[in-house]
C-alpha positions in Angstrom: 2.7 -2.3 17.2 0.0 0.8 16.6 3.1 2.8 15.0 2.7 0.3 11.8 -1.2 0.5 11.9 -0.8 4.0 11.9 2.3 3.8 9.0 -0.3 2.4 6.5 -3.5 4.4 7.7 -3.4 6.3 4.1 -2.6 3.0 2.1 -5.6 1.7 1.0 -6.5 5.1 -0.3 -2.9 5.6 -2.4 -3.6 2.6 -3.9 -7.0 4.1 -5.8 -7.2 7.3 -7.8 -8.3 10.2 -5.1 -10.8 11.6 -7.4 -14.3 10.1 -8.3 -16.1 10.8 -11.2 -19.5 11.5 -11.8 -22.1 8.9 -11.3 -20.7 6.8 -8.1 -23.9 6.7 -6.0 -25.2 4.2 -8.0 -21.8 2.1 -6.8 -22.3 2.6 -3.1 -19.3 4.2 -2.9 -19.4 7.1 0.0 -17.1 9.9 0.1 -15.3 10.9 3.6 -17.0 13.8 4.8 -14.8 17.3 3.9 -13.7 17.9 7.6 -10.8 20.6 6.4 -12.3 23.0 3.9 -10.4 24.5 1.1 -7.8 26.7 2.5 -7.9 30.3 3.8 -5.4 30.7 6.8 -3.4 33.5 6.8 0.6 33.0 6.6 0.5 34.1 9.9 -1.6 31.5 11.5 0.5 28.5 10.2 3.7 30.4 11.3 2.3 31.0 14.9 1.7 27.3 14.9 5.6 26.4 13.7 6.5 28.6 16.3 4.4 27.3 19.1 5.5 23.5 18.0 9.2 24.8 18.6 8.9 24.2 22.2 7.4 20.7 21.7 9.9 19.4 19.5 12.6 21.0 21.8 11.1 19.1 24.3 11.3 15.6 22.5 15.0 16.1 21.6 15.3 18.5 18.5 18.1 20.4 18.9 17.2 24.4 18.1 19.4 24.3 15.1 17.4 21.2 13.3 14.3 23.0 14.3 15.1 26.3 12.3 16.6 24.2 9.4 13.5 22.2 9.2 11.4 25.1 8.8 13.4 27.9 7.0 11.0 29.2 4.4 8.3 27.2 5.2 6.0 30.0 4.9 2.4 28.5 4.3 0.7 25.3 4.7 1.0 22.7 1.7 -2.0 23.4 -0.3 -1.8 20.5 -2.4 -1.8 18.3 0.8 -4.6 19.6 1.9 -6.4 19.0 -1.3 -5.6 15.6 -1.3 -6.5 14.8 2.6 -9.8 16.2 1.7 -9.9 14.0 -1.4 -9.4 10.9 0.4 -12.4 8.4 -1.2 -13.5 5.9 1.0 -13.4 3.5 -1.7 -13.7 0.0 -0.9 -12.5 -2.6 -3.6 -14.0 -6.2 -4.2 -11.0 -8.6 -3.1 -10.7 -9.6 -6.6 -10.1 -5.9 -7.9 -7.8 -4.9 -5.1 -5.7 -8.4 -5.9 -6.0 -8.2 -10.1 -3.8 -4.3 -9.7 -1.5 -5.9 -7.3 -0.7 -9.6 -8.9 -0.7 -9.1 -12.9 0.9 -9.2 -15.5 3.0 -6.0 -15.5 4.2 -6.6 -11.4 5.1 -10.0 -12.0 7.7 -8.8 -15.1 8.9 -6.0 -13.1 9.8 -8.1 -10.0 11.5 -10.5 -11.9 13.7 -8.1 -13.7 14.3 -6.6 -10.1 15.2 -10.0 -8.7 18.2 -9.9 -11.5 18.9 -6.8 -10.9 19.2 -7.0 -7.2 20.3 -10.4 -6.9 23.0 -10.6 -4.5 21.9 -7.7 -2.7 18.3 -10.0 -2.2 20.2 -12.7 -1.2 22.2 -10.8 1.4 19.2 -9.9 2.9 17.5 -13.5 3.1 20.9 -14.7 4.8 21.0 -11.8 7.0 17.2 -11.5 8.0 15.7 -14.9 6.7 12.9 -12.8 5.0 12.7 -14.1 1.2 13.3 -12.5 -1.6 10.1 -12.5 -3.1 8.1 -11.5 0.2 10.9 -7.9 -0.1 10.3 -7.5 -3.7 6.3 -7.9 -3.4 6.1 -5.4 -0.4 8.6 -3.0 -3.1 5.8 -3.4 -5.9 2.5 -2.7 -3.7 4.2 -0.2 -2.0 6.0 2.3 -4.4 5.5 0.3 -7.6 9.4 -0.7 -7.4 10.2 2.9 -6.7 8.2 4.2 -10.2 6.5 6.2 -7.4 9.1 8.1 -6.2 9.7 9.6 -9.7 6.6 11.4 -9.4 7.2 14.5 -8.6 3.6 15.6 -8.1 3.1 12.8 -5.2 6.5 14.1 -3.2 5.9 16.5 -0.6 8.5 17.9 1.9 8.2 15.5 4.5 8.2 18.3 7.8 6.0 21.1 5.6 3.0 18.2 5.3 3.3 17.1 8.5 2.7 20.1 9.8 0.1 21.1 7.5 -2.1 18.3 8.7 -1.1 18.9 12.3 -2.0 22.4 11.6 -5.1 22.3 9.5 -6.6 18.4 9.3 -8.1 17.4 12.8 -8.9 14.1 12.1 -5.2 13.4 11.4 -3.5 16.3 14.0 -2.6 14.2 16.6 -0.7 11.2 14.3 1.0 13.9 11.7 2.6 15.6 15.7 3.9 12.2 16.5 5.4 11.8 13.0 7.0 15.4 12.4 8.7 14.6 15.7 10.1 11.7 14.4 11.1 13.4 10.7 12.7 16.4 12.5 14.8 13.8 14.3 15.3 12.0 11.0 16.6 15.4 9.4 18.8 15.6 12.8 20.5 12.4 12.5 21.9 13.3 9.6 20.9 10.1 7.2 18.9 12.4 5.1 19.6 16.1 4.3 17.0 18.6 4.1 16.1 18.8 0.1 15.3 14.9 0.1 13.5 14.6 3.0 10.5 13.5 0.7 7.7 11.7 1.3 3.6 11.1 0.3 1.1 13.7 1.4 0.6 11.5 4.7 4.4 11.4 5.5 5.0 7.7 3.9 8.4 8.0 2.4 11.1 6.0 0.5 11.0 3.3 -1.7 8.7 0.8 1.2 7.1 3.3 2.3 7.7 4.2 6.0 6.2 6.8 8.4 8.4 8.2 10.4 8.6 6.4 13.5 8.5 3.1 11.9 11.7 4.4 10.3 13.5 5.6 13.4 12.3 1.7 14.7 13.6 -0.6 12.1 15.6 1.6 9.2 18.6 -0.2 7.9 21.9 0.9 6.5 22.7 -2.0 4.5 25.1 -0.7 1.9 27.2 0.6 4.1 27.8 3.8 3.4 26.7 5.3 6.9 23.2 6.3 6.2 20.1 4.8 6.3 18.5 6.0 3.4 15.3 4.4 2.2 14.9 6.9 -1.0 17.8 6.7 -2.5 19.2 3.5 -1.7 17.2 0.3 -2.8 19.6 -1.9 -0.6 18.9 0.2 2.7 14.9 0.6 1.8 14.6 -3.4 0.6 16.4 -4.3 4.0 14.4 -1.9 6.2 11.1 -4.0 4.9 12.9 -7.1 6.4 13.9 -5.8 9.1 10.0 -4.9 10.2 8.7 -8.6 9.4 12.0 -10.1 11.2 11.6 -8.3 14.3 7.7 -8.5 14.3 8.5 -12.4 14.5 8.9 -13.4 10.7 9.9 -17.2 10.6 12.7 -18.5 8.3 12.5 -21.2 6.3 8.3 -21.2 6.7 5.9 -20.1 4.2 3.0 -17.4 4.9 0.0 -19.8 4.3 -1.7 -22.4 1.9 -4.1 -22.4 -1.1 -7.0 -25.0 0.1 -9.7 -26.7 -1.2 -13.1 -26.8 0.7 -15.3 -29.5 1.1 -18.4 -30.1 -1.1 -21.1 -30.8 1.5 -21.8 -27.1 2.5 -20.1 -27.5 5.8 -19.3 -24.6 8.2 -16.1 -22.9 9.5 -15.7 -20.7 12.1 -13.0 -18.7 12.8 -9.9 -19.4 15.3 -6.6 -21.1 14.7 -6.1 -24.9 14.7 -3.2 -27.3 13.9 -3.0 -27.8 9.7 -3.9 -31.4 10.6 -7.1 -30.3 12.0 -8.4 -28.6 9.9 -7.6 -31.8 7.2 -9.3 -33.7 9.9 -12.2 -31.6 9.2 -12.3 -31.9 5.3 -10.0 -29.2 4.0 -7.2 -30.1 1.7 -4.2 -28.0 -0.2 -4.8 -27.6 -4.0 -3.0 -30.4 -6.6 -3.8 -33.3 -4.3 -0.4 -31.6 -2.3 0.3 -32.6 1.6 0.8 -30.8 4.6 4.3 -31.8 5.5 4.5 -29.8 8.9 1.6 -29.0 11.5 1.9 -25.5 12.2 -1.1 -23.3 13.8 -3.1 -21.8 10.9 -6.7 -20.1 10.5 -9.1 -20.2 7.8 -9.5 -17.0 4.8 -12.0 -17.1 2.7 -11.8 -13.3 1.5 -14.1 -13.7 -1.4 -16.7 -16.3 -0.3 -17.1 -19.8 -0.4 -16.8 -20.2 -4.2 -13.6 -18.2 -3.9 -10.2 -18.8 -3.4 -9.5 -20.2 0.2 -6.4 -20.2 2.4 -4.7 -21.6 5.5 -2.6 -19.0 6.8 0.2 -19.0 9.1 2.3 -17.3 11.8 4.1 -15.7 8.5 0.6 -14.4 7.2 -0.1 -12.4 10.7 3.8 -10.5 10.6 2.8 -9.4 7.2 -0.2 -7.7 8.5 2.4 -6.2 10.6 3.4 -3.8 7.3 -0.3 -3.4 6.9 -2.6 -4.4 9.1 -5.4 -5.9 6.2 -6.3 -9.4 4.6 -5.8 -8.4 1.7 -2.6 -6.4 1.8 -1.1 -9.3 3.1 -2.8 -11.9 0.9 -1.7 -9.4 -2.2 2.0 -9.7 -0.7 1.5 -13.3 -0.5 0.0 -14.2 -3.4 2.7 -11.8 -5.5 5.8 -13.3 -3.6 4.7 -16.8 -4.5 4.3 -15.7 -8.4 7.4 -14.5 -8.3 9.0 -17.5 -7.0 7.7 -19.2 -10.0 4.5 -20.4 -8.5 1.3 -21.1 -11.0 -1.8 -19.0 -10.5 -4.4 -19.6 -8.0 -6.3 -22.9 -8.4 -9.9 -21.2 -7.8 -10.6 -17.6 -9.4 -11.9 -14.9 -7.7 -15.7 -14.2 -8.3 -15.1 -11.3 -10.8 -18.4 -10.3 -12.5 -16.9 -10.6 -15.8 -13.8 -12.1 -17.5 -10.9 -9.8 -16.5 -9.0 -7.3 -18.7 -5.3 -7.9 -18.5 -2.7 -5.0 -17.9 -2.4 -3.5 -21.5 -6.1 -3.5 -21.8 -7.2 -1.6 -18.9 -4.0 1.0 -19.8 -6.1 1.5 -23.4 -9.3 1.4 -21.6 -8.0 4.3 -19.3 -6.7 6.5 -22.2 -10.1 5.9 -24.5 -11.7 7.5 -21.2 -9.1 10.1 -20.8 -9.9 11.1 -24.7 -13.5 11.6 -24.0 -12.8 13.7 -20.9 -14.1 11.3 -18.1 -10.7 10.5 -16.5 -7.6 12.4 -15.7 -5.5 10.0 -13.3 -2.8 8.1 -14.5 -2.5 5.6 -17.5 -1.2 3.1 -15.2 -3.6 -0.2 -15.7 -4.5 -0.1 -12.3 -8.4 0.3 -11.6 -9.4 2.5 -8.7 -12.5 5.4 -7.8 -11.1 7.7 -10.5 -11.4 4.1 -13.6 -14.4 3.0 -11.6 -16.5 6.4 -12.1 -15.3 7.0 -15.3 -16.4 3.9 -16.0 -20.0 4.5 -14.7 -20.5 8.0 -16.6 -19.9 6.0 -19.9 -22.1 3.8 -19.7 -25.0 5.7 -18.3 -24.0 7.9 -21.4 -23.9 4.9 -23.8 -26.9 3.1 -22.3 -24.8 0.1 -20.8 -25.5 -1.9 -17.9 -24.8 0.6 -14.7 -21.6 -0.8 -12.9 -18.1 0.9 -13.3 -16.7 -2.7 -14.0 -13.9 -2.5 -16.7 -15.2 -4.9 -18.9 -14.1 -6.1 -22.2 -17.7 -4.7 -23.3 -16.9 -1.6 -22.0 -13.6 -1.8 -24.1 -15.1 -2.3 -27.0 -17.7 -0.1 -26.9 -14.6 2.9 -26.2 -13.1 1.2 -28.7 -15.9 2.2 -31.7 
């Protein structure tokens, strides 16, 4: 459904600091070309344009009232939106760096402490949707870092005032941010939300899982039962939303997303395509720990990081998570976290990581010993993104270290001193 695809367009680049520092050429990491320059339209531009839309959104079933409610005192365009749409890195992480901020340490805790927490309300929502607990709690974590996100002021935006903003001012994104302030204005309308927290990220994500708009209006969920569906304030509503997308986009119960394999040793070949689980056994692949395939579903090969990587046999389950996302590796991270916090071990083969990996507390320290010699100012959050990476690669072209933004326990050290 392009409504998802369109939901998570933004993702990749929340999930990565928006600024890079200097020295990333040497990374090959591009920059999106700055298609809406820094802001100079007149009040009265961006008013004209909110006036204009009126008739649109009458149109698509706004009622005059919501209209003028939406927009009372919306004078200017959201600078800061702006600023950030024209921030956007295209900054493309190694699998193993994109999995290592999504499965540690620190998300593993957190979504076990959650799965207390929420407990029955969890197990409500298996028995009502079939959709585990661990897949809702994962897609929780990568999404709004189990609602952390949400307490961040600076990343809320009022959801109509962005929209338009980007309608208005970002071409690349006009035609997707029209579609979606339709859908907020009839959010605002149906009354699930009032006006003040009708919140959401510069690109019109909102609530705890993180939906646009439409996909919202499609599958929102009022799930404690108090007559609104209201994914920001209500972790039962927003955690039942989530399993509402995967059920309805075909989620089975009772089946898992996929298996760890093993390849064979000779150097053979795969291509791509889906064949039964005892075919590809047939053709040398086994699951990790001498396990057995005890069913023969459909399943197609991943092997995101190589052939010295992790591989996997994934499943039906696998594809309706790329539903939420449409990536590998948002769906592998969901995977992958789910099964860690259903008390699976680690991965039987590592990830090809150039050096031995920094755990959570580690790469926190390493970010504040870069904050404190003014090379990074995002947050002290352990995750490693553009903003880490570059501030990584001025240091050590400063300190004469190999050239390669990697947050090594050399790197550490050397910060350390």
């Amino acid at each position: 459904m392009i409504e998802i695809d369109l939901r998570v367009m933004p993702m990749p680049f929340r999930r990565f600091a928006s600024r890079l520092a200097r020295g990333l050429s040497v990374l090959a990491i591009a920059a999106v070309p700055v298609l809406v320059s820094a802001p100079s339209y007149a009040d009265a531009g961006f008013q004209r344009w909110i006036k204009d839309f009126r008739s649109v959104a009458l149109r698509n079933g706004i009622r005059p009232a919501t209209y003028d409610l939406a927009f009372r005192g919306v004078t200017d365009p959201d600078r800061e939106v702006l600023r950030k749409a024209n921030n956007q890195a295209e900054f493309k992480a190694p699998i193993w760096q994109y999995i290592d901020n999504q499965v540690n340490e620190d998300t593993i805790a957190m979504g076990k402490a959650m799965k207390r927490k929420y407990g029955s309300v969890l197990s409500r929502i298996e028995k009502r949707f079939g959709v585990p607990a661990e897949v809702v709690l994962a897609i929780w974590s990568i999404e709004s870092q189990y609602g952390e996100y949400l307490k961040k002021t600076d990343r809320l935006h009022y959801a109509p005032q962005a929209l338009a903003t980007l309608a208005y001012a970002d071409r690349r994104r006009a035609k997707f941010a029209r579609g979606q302030l339709i859908g907020a204005l009839k959010i605002l309308q149906s009354g699930n939300i009032d006006r003040r927290h009708l919140a959401s990220s510069w690109a019109g994500a909102m609530g705890h899982t993180q939906f646009i708009p439409t996909s919202y209006l499609a599958y929102a969920v009022d799930f404690d039962g108090d007559g609104r569906k209201d994914i920001w304030n209500s972790v039962p509503d927003a955690l039942a939303t989530a399993a509402n997308l995967l059920k309805r986009n075909g989620w089975e119960t009772g089946r898992t997303w996929g298996y760890e394999v093993v390849l064979p040793k000779n150097g053979k070949k795969f291509y791509g395509g889906w064949q039964s689980l005892r075919a590809w056994e047939q053709a040398g692949i086994r699951r990790t720990h001498g396990r057995q395939f005890t069913i023969n579903d459909k399943a197609t090969l991943k092997v995101p990081d190589g052939r010295n990587g992790p591989a996997f046999l994934a499943v039906k389950n696998f594809q309706v998570l790329k539903r939420y996302n449409n990536a590998d590796k948002y769906a592998l991270s969901v995977a992958i976290l789910s099964d860690r916090l259903a008390g699976y071990d680690e991965l039987y083969a590592d990830w090809n990581r150039p050096f031995e990996p920094l755990n959570s507390r580690e790469k926190r320290e390493l970010q504040s010993h870069l904050a404190r010699h003014g090379l990074y100012d995002g947050a002290i959050d352990g995750k490693i993104g553009g903003g880490t990476m570059g501030a990584i690669t001025a240091f050590q072209s400063r300190t004469g270290l190999t050239v390669n933004g990697f947050p090594s326990m050399e790197v550490l050290n050397k910060l350390r001193r």
